[in-house]
N, CA, C and O atoms as a GROMACS GRO file, in nm:
protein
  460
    1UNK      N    1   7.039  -1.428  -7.542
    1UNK     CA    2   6.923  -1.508  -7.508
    1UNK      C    3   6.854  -1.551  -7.638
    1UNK      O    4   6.862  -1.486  -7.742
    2UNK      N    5   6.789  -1.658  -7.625
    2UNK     CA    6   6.764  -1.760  -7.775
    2UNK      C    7   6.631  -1.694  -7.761
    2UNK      O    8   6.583  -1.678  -7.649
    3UNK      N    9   6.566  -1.652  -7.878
    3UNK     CA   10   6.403  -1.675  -7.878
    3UNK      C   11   6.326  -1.753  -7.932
    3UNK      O   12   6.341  -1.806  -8.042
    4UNK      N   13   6.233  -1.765  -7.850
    4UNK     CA   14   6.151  -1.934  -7.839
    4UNK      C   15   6.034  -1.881  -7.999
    4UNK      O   16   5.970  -1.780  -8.027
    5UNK      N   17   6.053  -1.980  -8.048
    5UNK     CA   18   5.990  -1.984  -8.178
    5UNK      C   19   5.845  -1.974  -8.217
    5UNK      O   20   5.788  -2.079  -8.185
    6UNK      N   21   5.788  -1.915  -8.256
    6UNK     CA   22   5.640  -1.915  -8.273
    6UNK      C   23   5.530  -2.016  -8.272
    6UNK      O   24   5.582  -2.125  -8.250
    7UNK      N   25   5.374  -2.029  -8.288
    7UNK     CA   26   5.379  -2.177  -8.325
    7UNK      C   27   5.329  -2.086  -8.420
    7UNK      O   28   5.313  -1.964  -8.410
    8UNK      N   29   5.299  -2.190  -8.548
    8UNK     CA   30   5.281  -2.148  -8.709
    8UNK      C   31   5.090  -2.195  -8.696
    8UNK      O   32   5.023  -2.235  -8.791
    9UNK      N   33   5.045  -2.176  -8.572
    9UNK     CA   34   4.850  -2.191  -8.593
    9UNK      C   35   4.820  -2.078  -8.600
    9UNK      O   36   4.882  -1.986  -8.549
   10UNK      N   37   4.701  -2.067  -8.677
   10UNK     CA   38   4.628  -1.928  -8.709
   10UNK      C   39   4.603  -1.855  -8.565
   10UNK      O   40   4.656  -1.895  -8.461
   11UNK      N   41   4.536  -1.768  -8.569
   11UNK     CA   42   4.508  -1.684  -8.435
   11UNK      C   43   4.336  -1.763  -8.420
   11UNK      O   44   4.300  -1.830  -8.518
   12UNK      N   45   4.277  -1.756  -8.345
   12UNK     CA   46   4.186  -1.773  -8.196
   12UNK      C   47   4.171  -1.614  -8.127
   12UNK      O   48   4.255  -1.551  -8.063
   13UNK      N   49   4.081  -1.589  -8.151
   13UNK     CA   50   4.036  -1.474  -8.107
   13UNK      C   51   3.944  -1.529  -7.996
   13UNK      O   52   3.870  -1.626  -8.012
   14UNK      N   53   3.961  -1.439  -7.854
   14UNK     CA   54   3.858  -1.450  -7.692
   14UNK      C   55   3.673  -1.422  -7.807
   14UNK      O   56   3.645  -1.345  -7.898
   15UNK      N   57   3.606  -1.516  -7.745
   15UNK     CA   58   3.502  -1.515  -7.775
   15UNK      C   59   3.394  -1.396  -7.758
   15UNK      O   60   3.295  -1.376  -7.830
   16UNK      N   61   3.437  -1.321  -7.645
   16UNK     CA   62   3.359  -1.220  -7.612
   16UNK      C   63   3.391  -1.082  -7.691
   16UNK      O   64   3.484  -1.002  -7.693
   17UNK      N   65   3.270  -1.094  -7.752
   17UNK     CA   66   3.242  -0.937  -7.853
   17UNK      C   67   3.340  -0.818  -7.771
   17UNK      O   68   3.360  -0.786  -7.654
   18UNK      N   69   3.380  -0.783  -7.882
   18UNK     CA   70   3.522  -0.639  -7.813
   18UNK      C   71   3.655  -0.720  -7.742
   18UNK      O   72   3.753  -0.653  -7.713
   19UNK      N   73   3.655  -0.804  -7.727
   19UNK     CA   74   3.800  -0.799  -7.664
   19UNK      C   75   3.911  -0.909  -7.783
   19UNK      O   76   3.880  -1.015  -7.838
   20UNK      N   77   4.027  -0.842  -7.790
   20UNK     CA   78   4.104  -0.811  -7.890
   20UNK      C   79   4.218  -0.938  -7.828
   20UNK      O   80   4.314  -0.980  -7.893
   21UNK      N   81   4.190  -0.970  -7.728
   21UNK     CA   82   4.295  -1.060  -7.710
   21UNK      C   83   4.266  -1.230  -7.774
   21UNK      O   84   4.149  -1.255  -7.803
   22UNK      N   85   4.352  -1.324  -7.792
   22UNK     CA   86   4.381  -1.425  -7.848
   22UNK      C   87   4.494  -1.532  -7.810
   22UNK      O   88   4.572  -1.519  -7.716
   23UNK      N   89   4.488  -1.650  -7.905
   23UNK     CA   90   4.570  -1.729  -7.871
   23UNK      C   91   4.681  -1.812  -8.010
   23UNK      O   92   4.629  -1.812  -8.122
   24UNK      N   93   4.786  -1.859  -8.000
   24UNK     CA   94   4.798  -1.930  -8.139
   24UNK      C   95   4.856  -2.034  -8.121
   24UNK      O   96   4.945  -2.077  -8.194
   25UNK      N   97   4.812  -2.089  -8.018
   25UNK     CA   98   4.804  -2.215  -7.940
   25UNK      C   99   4.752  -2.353  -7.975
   25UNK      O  100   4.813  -2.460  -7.963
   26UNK      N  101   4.621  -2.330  -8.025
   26UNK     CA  102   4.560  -2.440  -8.093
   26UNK      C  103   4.543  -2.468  -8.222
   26UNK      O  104   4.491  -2.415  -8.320
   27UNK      N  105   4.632  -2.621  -8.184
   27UNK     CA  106   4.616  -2.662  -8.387
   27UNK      C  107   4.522  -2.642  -8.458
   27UNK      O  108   4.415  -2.603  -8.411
   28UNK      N  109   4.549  -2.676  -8.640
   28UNK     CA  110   4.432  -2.626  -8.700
   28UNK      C  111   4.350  -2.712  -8.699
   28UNK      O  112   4.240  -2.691  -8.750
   29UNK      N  113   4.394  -2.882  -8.617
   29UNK     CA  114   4.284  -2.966  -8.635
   29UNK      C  115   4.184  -2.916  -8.522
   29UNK      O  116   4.073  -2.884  -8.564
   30UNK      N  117   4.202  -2.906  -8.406
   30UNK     CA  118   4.103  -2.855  -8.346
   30UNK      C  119   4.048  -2.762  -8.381
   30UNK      O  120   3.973  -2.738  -8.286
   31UNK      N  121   4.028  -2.665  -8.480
   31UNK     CA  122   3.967  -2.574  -8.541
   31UNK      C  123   3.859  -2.575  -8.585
   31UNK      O  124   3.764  -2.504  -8.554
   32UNK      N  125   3.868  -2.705  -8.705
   32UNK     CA  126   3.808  -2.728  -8.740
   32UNK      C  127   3.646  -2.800  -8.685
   32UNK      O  128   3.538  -2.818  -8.743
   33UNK      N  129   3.698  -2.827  -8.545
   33UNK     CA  130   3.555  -2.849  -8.464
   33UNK      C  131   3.507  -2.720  -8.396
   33UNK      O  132   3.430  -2.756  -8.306
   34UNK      N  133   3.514  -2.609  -8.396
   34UNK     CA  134   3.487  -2.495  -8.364
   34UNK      C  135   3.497  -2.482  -8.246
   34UNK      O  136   3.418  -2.521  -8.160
   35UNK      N  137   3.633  -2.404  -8.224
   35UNK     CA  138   3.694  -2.363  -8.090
   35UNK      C  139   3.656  -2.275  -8.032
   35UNK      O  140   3.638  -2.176  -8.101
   36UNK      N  141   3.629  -2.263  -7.907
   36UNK     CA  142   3.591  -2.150  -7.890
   36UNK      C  143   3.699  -2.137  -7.740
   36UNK      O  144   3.729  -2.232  -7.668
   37UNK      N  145   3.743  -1.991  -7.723
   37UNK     CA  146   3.838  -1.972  -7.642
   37UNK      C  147   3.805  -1.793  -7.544
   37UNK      O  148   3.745  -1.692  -7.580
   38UNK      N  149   3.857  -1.818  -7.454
   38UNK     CA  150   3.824  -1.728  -7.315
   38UNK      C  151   3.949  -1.662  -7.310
   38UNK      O  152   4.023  -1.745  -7.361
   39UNK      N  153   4.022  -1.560  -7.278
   39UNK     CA  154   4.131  -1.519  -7.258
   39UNK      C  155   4.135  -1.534  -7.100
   39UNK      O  156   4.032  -1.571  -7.043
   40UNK      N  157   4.284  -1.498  -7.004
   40UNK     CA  158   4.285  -1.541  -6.912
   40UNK      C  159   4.191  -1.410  -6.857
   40UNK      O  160   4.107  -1.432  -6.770
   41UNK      N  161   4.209  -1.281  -6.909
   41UNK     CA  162   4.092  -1.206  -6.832
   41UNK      C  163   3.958  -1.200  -6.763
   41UNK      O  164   3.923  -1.160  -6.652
   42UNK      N  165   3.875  -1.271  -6.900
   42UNK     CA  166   3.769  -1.316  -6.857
   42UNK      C  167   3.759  -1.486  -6.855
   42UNK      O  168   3.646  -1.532  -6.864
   43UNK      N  169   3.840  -1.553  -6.847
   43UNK     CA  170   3.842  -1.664  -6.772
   43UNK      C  171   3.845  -1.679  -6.613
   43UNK      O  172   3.817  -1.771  -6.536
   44UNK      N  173   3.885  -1.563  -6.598
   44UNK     CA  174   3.886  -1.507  -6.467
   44UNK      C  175   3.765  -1.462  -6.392
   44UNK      O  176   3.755  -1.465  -6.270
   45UNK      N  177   3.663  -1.414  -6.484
   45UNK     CA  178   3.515  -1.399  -6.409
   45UNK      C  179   3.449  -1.491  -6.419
   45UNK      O  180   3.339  -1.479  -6.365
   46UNK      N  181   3.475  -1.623  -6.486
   46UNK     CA  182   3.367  -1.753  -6.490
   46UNK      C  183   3.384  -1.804  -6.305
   46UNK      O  184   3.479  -1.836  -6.233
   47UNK      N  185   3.248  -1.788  -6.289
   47UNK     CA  186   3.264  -1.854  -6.130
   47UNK      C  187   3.321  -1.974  -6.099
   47UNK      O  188   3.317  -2.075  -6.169
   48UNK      N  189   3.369  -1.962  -6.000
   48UNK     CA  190   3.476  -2.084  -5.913
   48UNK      C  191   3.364  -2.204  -5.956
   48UNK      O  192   3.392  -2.292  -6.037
   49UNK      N  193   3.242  -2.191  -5.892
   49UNK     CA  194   3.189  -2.336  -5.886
   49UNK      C  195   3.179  -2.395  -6.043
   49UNK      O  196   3.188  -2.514  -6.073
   50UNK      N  197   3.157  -2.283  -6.136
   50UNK     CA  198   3.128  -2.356  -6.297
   50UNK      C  199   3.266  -2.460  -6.334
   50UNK      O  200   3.272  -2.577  -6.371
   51UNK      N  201   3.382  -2.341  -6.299
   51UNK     CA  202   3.495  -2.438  -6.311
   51UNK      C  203   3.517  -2.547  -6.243
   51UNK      O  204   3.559  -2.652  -6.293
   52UNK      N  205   3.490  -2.529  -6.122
   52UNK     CA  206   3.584  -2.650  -6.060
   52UNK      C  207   3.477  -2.791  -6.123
   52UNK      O  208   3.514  -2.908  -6.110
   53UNK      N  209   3.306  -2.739  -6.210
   53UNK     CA  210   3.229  -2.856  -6.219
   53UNK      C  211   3.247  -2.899  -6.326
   53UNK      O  212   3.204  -3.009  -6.360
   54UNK      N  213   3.316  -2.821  -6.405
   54UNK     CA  214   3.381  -2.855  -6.505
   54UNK      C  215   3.464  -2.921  -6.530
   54UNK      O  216   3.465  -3.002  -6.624
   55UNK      N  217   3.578  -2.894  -6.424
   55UNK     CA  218   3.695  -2.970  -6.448
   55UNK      C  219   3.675  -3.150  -6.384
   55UNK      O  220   3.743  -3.250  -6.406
   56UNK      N  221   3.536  -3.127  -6.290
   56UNK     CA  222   3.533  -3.263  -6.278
   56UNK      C  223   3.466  -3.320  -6.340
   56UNK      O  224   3.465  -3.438  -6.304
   57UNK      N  225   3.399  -3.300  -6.425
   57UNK     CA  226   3.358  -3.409  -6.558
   57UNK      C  227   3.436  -3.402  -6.631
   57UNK      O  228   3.408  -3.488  -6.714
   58UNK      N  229   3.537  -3.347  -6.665
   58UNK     CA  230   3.678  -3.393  -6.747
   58UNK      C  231   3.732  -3.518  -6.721
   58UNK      O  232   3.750  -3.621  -6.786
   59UNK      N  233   3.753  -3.477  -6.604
   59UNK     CA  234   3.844  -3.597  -6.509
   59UNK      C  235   3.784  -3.729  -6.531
   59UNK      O  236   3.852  -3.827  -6.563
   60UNK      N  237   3.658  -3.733  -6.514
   60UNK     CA  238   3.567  -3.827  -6.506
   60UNK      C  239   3.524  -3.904  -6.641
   60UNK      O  240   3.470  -4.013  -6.662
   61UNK      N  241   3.567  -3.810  -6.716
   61UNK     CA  242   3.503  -3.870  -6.863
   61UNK      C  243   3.656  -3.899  -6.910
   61UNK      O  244   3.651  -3.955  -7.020
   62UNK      N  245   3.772  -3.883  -6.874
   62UNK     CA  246   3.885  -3.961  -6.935
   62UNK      C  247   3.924  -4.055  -6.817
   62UNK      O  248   4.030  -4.114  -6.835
   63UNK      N  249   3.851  -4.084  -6.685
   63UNK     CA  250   3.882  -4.159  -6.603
   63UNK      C  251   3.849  -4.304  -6.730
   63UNK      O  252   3.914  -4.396  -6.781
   64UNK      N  253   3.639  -4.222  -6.737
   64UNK     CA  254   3.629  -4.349  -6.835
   64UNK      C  255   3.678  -4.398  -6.951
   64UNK      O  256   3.672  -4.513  -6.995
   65UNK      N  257   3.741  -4.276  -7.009
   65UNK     CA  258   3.811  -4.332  -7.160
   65UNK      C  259   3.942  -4.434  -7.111
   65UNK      O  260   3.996  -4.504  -7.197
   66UNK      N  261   3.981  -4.440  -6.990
   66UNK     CA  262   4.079  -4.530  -6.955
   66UNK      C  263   4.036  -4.617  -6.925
   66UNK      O  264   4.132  -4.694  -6.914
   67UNK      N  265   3.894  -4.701  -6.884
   67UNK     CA  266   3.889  -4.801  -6.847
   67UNK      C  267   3.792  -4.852  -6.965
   67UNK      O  268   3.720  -4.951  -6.948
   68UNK      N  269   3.793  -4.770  -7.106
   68UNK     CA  270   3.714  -4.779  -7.209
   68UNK      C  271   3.539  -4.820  -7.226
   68UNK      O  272   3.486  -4.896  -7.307
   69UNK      N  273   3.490  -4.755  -7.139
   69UNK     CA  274   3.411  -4.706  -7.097
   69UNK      C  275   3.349  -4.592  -7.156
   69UNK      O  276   3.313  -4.488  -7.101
   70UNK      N  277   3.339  -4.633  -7.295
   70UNK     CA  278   3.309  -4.463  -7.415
   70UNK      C  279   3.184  -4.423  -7.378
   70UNK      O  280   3.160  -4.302  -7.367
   71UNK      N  281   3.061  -4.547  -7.349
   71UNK     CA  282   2.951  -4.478  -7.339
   71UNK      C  283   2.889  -4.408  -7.174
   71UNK      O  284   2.781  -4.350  -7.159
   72UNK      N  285   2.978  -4.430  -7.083
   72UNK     CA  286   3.001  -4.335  -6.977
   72UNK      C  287   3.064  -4.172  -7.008
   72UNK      O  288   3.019  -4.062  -6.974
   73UNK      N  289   3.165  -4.202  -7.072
   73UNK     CA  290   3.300  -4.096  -7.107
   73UNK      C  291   3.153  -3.980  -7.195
   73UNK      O  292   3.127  -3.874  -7.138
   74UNK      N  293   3.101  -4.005  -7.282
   74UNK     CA  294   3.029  -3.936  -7.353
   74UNK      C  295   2.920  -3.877  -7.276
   74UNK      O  296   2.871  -3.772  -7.320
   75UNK      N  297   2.865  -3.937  -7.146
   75UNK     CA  298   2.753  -3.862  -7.095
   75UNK      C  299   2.840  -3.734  -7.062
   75UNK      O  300   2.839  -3.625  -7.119
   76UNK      N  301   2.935  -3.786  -6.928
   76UNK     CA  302   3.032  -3.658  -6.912
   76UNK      C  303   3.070  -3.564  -6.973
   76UNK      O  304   3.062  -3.444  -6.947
   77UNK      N  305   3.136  -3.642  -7.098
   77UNK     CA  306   3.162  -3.506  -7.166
   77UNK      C  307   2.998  -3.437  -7.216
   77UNK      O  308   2.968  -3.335  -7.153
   78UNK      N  309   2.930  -3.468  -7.285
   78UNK     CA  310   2.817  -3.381  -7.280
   78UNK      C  311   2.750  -3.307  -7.161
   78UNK      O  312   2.679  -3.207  -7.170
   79UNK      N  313   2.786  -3.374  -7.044
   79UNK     CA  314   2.787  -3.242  -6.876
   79UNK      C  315   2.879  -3.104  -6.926
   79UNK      O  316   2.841  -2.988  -6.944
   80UNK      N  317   3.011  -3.163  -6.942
   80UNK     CA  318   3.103  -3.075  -6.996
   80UNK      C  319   3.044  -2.964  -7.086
   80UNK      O  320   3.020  -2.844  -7.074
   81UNK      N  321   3.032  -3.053  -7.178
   81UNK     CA  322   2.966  -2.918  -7.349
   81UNK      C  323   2.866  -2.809  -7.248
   81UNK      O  324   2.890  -2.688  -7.240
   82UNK      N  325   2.774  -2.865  -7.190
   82UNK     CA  326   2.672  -2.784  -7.114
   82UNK      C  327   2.749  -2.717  -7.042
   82UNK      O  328   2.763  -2.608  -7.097
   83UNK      N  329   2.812  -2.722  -6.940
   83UNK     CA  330   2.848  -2.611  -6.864
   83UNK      C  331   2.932  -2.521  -6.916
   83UNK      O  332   2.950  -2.414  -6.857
   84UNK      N  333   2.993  -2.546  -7.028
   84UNK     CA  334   3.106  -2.462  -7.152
   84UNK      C  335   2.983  -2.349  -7.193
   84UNK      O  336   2.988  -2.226  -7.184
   85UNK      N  337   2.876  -2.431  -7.238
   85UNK     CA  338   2.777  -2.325  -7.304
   85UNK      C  339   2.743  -2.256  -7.192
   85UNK      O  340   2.772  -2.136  -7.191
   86UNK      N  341   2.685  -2.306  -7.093
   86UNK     CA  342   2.622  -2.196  -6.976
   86UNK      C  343   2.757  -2.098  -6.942
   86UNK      O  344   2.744  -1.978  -6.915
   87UNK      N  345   2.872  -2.160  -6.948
   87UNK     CA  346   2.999  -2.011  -6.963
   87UNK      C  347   2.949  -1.910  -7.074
   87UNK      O  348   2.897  -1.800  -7.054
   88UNK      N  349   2.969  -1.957  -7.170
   88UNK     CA  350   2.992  -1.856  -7.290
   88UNK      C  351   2.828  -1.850  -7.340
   88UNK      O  352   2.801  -1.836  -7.459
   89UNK      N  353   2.720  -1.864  -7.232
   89UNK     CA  354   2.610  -1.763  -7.258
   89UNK      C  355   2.641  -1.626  -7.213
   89UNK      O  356   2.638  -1.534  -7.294
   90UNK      N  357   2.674  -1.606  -7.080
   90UNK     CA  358   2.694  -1.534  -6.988
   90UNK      C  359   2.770  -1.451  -7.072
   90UNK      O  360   2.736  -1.334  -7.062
   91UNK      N  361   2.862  -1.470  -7.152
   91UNK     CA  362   2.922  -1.358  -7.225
   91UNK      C  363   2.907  -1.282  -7.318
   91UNK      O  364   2.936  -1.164  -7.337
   92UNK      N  365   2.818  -1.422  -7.423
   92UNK     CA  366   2.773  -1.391  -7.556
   92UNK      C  367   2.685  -1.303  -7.562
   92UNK      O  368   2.681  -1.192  -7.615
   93UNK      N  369   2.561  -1.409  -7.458
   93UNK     CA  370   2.391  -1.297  -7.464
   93UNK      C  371   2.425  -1.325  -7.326
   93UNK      O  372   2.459  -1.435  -7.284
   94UNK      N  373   2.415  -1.229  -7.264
   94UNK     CA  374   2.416  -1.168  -7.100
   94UNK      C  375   2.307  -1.122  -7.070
   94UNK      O  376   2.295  -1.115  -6.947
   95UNK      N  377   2.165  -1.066  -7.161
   95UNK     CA  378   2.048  -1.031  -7.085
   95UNK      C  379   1.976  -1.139  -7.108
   95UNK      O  380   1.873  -1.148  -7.041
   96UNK      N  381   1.996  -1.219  -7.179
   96UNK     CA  382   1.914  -1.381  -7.192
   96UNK      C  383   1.977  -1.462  -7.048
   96UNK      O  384   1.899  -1.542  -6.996
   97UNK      N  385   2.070  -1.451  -7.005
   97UNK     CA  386   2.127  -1.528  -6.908
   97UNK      C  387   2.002  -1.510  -6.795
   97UNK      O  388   1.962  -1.400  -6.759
   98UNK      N  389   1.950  -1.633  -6.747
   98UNK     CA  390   1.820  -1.631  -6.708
   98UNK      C  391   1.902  -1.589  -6.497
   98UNK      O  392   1.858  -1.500  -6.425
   99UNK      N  393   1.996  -1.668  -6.464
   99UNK     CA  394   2.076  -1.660  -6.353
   99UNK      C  395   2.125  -1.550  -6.297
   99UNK      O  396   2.158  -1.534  -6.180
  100UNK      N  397   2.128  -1.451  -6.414
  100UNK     CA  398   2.203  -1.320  -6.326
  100UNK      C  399   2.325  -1.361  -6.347
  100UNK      O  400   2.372  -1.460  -6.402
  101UNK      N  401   2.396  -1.211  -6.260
  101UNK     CA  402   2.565  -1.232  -6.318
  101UNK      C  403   2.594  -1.211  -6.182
  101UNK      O  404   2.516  -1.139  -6.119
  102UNK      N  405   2.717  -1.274  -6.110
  102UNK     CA  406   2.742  -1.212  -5.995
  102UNK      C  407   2.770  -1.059  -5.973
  102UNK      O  408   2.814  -0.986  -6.062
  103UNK      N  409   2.741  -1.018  -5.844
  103UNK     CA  410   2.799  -0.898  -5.868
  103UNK      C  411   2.961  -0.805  -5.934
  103UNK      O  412   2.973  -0.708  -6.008
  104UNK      N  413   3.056  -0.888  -5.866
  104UNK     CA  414   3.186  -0.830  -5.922
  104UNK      C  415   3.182  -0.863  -6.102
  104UNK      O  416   3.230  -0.779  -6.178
  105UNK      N  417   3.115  -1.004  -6.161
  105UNK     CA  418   3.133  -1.032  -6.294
  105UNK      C  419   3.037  -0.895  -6.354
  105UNK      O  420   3.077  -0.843  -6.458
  106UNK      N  421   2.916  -0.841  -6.292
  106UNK     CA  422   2.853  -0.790  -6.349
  106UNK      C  423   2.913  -0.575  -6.352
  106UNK      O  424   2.869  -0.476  -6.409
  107UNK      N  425   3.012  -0.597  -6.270
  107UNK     CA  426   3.045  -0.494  -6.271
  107UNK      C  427   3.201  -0.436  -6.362
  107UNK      O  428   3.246  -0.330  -6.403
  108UNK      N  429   3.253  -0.616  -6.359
  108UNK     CA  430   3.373  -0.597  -6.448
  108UNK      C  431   3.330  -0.564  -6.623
  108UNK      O  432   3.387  -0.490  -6.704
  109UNK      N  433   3.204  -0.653  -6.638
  109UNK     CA  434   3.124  -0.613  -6.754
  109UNK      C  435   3.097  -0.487  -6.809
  109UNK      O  436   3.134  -0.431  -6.912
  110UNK      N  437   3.028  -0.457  -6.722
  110UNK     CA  438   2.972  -0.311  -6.689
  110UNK      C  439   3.093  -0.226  -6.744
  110UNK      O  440   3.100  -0.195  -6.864
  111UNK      N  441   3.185  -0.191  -6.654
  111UNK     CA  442   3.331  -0.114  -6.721
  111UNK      C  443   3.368  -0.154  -6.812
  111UNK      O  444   3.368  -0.061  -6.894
  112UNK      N  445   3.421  -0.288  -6.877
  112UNK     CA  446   3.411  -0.313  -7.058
  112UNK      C  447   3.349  -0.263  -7.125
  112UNK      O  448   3.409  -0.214  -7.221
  113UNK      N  449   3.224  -0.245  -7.123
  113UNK     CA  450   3.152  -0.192  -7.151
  113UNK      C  451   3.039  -0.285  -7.225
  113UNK      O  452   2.938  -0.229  -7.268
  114UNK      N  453   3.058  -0.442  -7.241
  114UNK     CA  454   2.999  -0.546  -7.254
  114UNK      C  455   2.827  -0.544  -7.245
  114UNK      O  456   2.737  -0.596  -7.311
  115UNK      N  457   2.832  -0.470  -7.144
  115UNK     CA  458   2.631  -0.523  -7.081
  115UNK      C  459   2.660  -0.320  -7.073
  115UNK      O  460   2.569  -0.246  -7.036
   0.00000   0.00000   0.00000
């Protein structure tokens, strides 16, 4: 059996303080805009609704980059940036998080030992 080759990008470390997992996935040009990355673990406690509102201002803001439509495409994506940050408050500073945590997120925390 052949083994599949590395990629040659630096490591990406999960954003959340203590956890050791990573990625070496993303080029170094995106780096340089400051990546920030979730492992699938705790990508897994960001609530259903953040994502799915997420993924539809994606959609929406390259609907508009196709019909070149930049100054639509840019509100969206700045919906986007916002709900990225309201993710990775919740992880970063968790007693500033003004919303609360759900219960199961606040208990998977809890056992990390995170909060």
């Amino acid at each position: 059996m052949k083994r599949r080759k590395r990629s040659g990008h630096p490591r990406v470390n999960c954003l959340v303080p203590g956890c050791r997992r990573g990625t070496t996935t993303v080029p170094p040009e995106d780096q340089r805009r400051g990546v920030q990355y979730l492992c699938g673990t705790h990508w897994r406690q960001v609530p259903r609704s953040l994502k799915n509102r997420m993924a539809k201002y994606r959609r929406r803001a390259r609907a508009a980059e196709r019909r070149h439509d930049y100054e639509t495409a840019n509100r969206w994506h700045d919906l986007d940036v916002a709900i990225w940050k309201r993710i990775t408050d919740q992880f970063l500073e968790p007693e500033q998080f003004s919303g609360g945590f759900p219960p199961a997120l606040r208990a998977e925390l809890e056992r990390d030992g995170l909060i």
